[in-house]
C-alpha positions as CSV (number, residue, x, y, z in Angstrom):
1,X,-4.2,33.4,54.3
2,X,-0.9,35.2,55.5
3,X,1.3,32.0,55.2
4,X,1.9,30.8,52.0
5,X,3.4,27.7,53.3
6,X,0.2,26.7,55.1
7,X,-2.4,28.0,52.4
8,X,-4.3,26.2,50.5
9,X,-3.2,26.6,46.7
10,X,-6.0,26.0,44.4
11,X,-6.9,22.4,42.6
12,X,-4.8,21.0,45.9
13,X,-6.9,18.7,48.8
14,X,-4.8,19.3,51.2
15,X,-2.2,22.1,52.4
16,X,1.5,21.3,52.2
17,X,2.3,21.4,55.9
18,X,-0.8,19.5,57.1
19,X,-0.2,15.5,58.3
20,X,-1.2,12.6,56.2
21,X,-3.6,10.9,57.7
22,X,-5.5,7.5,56.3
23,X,-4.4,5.4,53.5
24,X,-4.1,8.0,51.1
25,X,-0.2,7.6,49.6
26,X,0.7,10.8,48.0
27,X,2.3,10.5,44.6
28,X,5.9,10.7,45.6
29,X,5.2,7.8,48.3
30,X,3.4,5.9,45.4
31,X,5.9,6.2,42.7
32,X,9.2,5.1,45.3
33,X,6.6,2.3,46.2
34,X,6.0,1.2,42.6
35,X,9.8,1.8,41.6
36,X,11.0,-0.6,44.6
37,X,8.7,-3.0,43.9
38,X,9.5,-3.1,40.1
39,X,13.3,-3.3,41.4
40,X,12.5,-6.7,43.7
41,X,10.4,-7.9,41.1
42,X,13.6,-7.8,38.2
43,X,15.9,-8.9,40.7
44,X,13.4,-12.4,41.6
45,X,12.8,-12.8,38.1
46,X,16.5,-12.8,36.9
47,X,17.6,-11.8,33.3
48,X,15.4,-12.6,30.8
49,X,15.6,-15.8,29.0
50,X,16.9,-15.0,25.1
51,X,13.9,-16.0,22.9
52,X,14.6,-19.2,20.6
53,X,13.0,-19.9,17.7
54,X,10.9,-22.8,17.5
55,X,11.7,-25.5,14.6
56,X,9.5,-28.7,13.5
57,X,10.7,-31.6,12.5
58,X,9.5,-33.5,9.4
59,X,12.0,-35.8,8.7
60,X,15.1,-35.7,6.3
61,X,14.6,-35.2,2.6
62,X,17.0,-34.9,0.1
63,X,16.6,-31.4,-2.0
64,X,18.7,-31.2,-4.2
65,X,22.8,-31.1,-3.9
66,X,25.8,-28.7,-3.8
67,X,27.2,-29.5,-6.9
68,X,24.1,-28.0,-9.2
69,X,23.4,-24.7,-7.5
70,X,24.2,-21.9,-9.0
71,X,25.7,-18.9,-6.7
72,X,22.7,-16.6,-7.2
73,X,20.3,-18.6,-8.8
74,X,17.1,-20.2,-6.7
75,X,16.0,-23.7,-7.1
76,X,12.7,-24.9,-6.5
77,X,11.7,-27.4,-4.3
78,X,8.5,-29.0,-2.4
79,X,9.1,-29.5,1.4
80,X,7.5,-31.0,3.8
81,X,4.6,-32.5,1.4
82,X,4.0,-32.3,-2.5
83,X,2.4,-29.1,-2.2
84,X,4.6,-27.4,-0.9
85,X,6.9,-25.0,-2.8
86,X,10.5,-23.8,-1.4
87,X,13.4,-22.3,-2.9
88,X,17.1,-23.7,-2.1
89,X,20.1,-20.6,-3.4
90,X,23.6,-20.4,-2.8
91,X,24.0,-16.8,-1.7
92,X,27.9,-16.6,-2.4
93,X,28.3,-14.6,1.6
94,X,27.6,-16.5,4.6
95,X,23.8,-16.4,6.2
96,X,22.0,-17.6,9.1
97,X,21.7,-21.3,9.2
98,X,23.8,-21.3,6.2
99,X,25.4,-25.2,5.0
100,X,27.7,-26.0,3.2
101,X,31.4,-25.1,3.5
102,X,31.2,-21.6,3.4
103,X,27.5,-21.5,4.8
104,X,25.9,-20.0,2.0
105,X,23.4,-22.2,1.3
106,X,20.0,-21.3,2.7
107,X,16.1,-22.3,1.8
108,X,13.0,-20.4,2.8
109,X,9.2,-21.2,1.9
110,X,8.1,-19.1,-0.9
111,X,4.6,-17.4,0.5
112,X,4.9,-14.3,2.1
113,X,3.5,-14.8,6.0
114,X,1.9,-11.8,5.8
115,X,-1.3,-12.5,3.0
116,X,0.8,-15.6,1.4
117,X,1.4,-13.9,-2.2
118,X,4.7,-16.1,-3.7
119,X,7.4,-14.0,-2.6
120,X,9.5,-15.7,-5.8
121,X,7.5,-13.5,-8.4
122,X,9.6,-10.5,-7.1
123,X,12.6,-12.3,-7.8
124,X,15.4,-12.7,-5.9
125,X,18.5,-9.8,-6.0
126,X,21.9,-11.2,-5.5
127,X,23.3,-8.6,-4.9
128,X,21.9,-6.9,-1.8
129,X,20.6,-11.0,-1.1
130,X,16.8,-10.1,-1.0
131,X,14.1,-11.4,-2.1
132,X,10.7,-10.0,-3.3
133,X,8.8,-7.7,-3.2
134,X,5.5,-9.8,-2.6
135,X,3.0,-9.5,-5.3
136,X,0.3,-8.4,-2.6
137,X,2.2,-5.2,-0.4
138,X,5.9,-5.4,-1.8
139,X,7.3,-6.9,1.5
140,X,10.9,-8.2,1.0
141,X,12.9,-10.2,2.7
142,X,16.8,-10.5,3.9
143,X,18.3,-14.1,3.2
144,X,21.4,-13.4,4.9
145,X,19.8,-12.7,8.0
146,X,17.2,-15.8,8.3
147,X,14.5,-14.3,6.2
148,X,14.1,-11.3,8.0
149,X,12.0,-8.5,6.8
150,X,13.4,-5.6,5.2
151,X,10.6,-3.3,4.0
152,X,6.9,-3.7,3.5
153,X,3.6,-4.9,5.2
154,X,5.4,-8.4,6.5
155,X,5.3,-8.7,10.7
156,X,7.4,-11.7,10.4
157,X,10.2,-13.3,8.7
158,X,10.1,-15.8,5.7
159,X,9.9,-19.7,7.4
160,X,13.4,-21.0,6.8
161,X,13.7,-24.6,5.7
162,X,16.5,-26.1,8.1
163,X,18.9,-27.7,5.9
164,X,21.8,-30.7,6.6
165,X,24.6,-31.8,4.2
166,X,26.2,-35.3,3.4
167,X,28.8,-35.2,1.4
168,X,27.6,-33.4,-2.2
169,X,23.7,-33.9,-0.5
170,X,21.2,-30.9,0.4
171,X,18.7,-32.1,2.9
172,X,15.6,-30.5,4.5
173,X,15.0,-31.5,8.1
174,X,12.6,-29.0,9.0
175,X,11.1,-25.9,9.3
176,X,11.7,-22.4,11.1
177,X,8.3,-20.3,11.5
178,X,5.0,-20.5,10.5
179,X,4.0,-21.4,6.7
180,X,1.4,-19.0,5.8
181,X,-2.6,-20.6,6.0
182,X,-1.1,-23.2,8.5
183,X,-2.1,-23.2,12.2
184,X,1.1,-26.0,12.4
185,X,2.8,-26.7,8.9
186,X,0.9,-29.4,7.7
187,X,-1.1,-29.7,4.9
């Protein structure tokens, strides 16, 4: 071995100098293969389409209405059957999907999606606009932001009740997310 340029280093199959030959790609030729494909593949594809969040429809039933909330203070309510429990609160600071002329007024299902412990217990903290923690694993849960989570074992956000107005009238027209324990928010 005199020439280093033509030896054959150790743990390598073939020296550096020596042709190619089959249809072995060495790893350079392989990665500028995978890269221009990925780079055709983005540029068919387009942009991503932005994710939307799916809502179902139940029909339109009045909750409750503008006049009787207090800024801070939850009210109950069962939506979309008898059994099951919501709250409606006036957060006092606009939110997503927010009514009302200031859209503050928001409504979420009350069972955490991550085990279903009634995220109400934990109570709800006007100032910061959170509510929880969850009984179960102290999830908790942004109302300003469309029930997102803020901290705990919670992989998704509370379902928000979709909300109308008419005049002085509160309605619920549907829901945003899964309730917990359905496989399609019925009963």
């Amino acid at each position: 071995m005199n020439n280093n340029d033509t030896a054959i280093r150790e743990g390598d199959a073939m020296s550096e100098k020596e042709p190619q030959t089959g249809l072995c790609a060495s790893r350079r030729e392989f990665l500028v293969a995978g890269g221009v494909t990925a780079a055709f593949m983005m540029i068919g594809a387009g942009a991503p389409a932005p994710a939307e969040a799916v809502m179902k429809s139940y029909g339109r039933t009045k909750i409750g209405s503008i006049s009787a909330l207090k800024e801070g203070k939850p009210a109950k309510f069962n939506y979309p059957d008898k059994n099951t429990e919501n709250f409606l609160v006036k957060l006092g600071t606009p939110a997503g999907g927010g009514v009302g002329k200031d859209a503050d007024i928001v409504a979420f299902n009350s069972l955490c999606p991550h085990m279903g412990g009634t995220v109400t217990d934990g109570g709800y903290h006007h100032a910061d606009g959170i509510m929880g923690p969850c009984p179960f694993h102290l999830s908790t849960f942004d109302l300003t932001r469309h029930g997102l989570i803020v901290a705990g074992h919670a992989t998704q956000a509370l379902p928000q009740i979709q909300l109308e107005t008419k005049g002085d009238d509160i309605f619920a027209v549907g829901v945003m997310g899964l309730i917990y324990g359905r496989n399609a928010n019925l009963g």
